[in-house]
N, C-alpha and C positions, 0 to 999 in steps of 0.2 A: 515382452520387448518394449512398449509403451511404457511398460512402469520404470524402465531401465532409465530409457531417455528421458521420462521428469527426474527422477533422482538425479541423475546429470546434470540439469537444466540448472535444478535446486543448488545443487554442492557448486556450480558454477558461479549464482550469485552472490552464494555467500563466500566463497572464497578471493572474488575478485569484484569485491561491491561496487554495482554502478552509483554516480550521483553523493558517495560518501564524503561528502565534506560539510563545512557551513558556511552557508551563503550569509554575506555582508549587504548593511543600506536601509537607508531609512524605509523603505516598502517591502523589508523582509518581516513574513509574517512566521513565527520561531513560538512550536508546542511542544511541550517536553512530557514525556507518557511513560509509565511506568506500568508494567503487566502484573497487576496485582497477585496472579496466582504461581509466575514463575520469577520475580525478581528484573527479566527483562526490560531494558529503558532506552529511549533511546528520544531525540530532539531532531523534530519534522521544522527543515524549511521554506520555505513557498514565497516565492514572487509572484504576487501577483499584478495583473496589467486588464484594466479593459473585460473584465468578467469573465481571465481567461488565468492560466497556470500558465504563468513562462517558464520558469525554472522549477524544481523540486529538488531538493537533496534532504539526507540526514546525519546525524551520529547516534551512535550508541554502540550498544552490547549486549547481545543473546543469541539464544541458540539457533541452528541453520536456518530454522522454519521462519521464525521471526526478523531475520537479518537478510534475506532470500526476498522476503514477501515484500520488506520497505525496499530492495535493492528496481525488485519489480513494478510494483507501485509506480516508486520516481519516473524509470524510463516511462513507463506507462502515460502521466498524467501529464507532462511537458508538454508543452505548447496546445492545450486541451483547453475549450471551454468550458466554465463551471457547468453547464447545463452536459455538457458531454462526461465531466468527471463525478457529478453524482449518478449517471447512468451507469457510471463504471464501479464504483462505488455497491451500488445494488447488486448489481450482477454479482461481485467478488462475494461479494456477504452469502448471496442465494449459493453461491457454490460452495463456499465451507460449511455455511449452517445444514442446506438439505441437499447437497451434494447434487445439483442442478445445473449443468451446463447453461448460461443465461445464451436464447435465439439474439443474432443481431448485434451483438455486442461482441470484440475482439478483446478477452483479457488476455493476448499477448501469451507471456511467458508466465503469467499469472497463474492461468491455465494449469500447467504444472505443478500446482497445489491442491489442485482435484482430492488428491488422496489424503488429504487431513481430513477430508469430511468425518470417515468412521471415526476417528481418534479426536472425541468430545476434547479431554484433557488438554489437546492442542491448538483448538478453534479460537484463545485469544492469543498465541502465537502468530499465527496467520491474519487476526484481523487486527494486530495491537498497531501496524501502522495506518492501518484503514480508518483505525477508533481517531486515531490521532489527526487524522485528516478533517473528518465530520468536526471535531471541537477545533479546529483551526478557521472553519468556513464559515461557524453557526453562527457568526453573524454576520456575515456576509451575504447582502440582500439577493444576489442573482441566485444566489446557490441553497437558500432556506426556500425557496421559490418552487423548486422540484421536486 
């Protein structure tokens, strides 16, 4: 029954992508990633304000897992301070890589990715918009900090 409602959850984001656009202005910070082992690509944008994520959006194109995960992400990191969004960050990783619910930490609808953990082949699906986050931030002092 669980597994129903994440496939749900999943086919929902990607069908009806939050946050899909691209944000405009001089303090738009714009990563463009490409998932070396499936083709998938797609361009992370981030306003940032005051060591905090005001906005998120992206574009691209790939498959559900990957277009689902950045749909998630976005709502996810909005209005999030850096020290809150590399804790989120961790967590999302701990639960694709060894399949770890992270204590304390709310990944949202994220959460509903649980199940790529067994399926290695898919783990840079699900973290190809996360990767893209970590290279949009790593230089940014508040966020190299934690």
């Amino acid at each position: 029954m669980l597994d129903n409602l994440y496939r749900t959850v999943i086919m929902d984001h990607y069908k009806y992508k939050r946050n899909f656009e691209e944000l405009k202005g001089e303090n738009i910070v714009r990563v463009h990633y490409k998932n070396p082992t499936c083709g998938d690509v797609m361009t992370l944008f981030l306003d940032l304000e005051d060591a905090r994520v005001r906005r998120a959006a992206f574009l691209g194109e790939g498959c559900s897992i990957s277009m689902a995960s950045a749909s998630m992400m976005t709502e996810l990191i909005e209005n999030k301070p850096l020290k809150e969004v590399a804790s989120l960050r961790k967590g999302f990783e701990d639960l694709i890589r060894h399949g770890e619910e992270p204590e304390k930490i709310d990944l949202g609808d994220s959460l509903s990715l649980q199940g790529v953990h067994p399926l290695k082949a898919r783990h840079n699906c699900a973290l190809m918009t996360w990767q893209a986050l970590d290279k949009a931030l790593k230089n940014t002092k508040e966020y190299t900090t934690f």
